[in-house]
Backbone as CSV, one residue per row, in Angstrom:
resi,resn,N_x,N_y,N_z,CA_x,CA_y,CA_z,C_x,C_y,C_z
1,UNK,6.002,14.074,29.389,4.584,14.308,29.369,3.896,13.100,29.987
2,UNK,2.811,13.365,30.681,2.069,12.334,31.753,0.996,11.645,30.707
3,UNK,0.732,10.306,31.193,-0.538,10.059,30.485,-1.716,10.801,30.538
4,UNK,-1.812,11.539,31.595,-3.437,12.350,31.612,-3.132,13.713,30.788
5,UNK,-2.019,13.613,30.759,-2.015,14.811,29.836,-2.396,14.190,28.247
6,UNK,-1.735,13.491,27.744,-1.827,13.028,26.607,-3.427,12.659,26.394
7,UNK,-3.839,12.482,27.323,-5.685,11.787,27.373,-6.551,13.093,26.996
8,UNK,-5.614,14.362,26.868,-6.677,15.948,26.954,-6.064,16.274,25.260
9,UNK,-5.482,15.286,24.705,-4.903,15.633,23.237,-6.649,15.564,22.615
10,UNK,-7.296,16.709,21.942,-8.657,16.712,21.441,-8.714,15.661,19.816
11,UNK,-9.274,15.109,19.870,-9.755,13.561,18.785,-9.280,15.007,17.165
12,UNK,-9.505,15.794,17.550,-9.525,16.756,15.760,-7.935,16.680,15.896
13,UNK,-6.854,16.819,16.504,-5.705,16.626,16.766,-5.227,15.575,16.177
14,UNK,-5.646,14.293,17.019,-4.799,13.554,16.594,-6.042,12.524,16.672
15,UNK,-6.885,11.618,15.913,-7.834,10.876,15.815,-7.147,9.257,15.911
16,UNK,-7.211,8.556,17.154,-6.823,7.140,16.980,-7.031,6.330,15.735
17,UNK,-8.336,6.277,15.988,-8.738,5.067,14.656,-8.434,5.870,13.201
18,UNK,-8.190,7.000,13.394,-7.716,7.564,11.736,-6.309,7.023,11.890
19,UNK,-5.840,7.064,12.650,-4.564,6.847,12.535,-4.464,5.408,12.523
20,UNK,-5.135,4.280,13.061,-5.054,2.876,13.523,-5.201,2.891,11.500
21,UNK,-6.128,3.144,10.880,-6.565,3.008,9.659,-5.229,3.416,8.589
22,UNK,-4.942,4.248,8.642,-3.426,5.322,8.063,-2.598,3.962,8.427
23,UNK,-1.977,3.433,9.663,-1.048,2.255,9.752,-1.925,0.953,9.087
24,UNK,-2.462,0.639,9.307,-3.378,-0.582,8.348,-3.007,-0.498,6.718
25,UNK,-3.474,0.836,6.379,-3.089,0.717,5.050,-1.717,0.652,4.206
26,UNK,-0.723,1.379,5.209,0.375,1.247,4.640,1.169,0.070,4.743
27,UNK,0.916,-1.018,6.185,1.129,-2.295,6.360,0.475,-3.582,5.370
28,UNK,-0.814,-2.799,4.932,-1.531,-3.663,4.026,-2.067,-4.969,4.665
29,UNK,-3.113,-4.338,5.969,-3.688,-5.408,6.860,-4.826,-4.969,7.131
30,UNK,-5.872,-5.490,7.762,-7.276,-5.039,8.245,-6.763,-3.950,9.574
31,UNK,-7.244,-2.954,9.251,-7.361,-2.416,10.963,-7.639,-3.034,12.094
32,UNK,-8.608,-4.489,12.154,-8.362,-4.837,13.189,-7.743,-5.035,13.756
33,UNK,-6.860,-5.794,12.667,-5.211,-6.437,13.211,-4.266,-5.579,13.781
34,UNK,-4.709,-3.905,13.631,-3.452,-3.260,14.192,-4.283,-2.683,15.622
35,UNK,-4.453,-3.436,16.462,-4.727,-3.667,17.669,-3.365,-2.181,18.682
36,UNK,-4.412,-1.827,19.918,-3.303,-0.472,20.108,-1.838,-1.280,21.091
37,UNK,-2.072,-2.535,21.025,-0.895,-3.303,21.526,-0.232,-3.968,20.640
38,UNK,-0.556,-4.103,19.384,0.624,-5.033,18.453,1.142,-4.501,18.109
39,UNK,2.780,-5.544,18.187,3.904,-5.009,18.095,4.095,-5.262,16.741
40,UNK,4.715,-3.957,15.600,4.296,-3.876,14.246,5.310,-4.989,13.741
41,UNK,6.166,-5.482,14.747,7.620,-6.266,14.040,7.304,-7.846,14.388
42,UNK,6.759,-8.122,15.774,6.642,-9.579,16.295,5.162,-9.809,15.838
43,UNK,4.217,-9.013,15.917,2.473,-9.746,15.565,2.213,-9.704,14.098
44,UNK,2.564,-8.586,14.455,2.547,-8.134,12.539,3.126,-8.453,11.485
45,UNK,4.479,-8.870,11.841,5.341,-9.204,11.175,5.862,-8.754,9.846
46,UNK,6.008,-7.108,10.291,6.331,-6.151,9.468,8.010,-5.936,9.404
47,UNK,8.432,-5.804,7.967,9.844,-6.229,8.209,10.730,-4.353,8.812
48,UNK,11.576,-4.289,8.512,12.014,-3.375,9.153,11.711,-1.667,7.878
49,UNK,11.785,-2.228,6.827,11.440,-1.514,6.231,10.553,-0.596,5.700
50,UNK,9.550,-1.368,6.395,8.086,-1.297,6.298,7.616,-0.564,7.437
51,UNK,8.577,-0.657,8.247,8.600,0.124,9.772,8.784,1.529,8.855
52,UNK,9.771,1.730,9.001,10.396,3.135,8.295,9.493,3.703,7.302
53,UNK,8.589,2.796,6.180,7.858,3.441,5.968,6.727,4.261,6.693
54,UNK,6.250,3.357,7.578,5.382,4.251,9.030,5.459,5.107,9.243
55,UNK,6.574,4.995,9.499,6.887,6.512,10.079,7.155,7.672,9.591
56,UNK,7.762,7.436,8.029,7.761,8.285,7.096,6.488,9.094,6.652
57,UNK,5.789,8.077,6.767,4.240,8.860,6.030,3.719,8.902,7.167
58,UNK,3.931,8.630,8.272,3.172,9.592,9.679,3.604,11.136,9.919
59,UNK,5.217,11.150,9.543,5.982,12.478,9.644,5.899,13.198,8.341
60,UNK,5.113,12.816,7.456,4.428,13.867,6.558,2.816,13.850,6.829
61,UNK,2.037,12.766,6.682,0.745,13.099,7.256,0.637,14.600,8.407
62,UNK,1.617,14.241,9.330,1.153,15.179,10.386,2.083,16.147,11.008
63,UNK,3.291,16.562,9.925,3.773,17.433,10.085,4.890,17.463,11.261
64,UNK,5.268,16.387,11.021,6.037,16.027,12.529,7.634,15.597,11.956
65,UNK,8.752,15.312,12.774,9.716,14.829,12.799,10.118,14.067,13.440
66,UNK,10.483,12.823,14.111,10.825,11.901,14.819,12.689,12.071,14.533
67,UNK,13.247,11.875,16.050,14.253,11.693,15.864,14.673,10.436,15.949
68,UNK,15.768,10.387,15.766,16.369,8.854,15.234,16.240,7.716,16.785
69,UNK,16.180,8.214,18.037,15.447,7.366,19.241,14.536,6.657,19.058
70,UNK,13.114,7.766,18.162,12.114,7.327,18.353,11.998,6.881,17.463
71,UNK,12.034,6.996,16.226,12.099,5.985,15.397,12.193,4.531,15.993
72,UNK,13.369,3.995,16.959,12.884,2.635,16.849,12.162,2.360,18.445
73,UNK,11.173,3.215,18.593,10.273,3.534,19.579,9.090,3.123,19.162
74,UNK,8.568,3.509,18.005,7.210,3.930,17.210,7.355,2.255,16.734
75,UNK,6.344,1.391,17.814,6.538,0.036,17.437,5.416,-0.594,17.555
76,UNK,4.369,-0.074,18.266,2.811,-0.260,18.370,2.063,1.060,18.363
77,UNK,1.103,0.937,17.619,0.035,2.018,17.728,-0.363,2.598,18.629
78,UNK,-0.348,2.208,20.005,-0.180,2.752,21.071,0.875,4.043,21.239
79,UNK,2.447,3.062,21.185,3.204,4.168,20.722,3.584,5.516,19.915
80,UNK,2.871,4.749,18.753,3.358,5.860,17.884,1.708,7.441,18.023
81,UNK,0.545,6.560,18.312,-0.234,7.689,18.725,0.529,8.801,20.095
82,UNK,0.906,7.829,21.191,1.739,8.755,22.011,2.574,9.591,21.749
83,UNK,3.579,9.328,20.594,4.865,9.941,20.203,4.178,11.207,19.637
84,UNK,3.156,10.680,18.444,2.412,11.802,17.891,1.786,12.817,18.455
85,UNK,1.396,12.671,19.666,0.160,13.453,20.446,1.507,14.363,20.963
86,UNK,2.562,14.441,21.775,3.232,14.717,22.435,3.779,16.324,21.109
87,UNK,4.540,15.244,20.100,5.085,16.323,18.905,4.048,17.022,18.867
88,UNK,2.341,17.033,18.763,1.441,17.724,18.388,1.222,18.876,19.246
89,UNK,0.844,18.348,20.624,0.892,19.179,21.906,2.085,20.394,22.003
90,UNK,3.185,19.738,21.709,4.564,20.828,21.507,4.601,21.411,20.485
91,UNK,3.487,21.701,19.005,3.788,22.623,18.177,2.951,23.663,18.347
């Protein structure tokens, strides 16, 4: 999937800053800090576990499954909105 495609994913879909907010809280940081370029392991300094939680409660929040690739894909908010928009677009 192309970036301009992913750019036509509609905000009721998949809402960035709901989601920037959803990773904030489960990291237990200000949303600012989860910037759509920090990396959740080197800036953040989220341990690995804490990763896995992410993603866990992203793949129930939104009805999704990540396979075991992406899992260690989903590493900035950037990413993991992409990963999300894509699973969303394909259901």
């Amino acid at each position: 999937m192309s970036i301009s495609e992913l750019e036509h994913v509609s905000p009721e879909v998949l809402d960035k800053e709901e989601l920037r907010a959803t990773v904030a809280e489960i990291l237990d940081v200000e949303a600012e800090d989860v910037s759509d370029d920090a990396h959740f392991l080197e800036d953040l300094e989220v341990d690995s576990l804490m990763a896995l939680e992410v993603v866990v409660v992203l793949e129930k929040k939104y009805g999704v499954k990540f396979s075991e690739a992406e899992l260690r894909d989903v590493v900035t908010l950037q990413r993991a909105h992409g990963l999300l928009a894509e699973k969303l677009l394909a259901s």
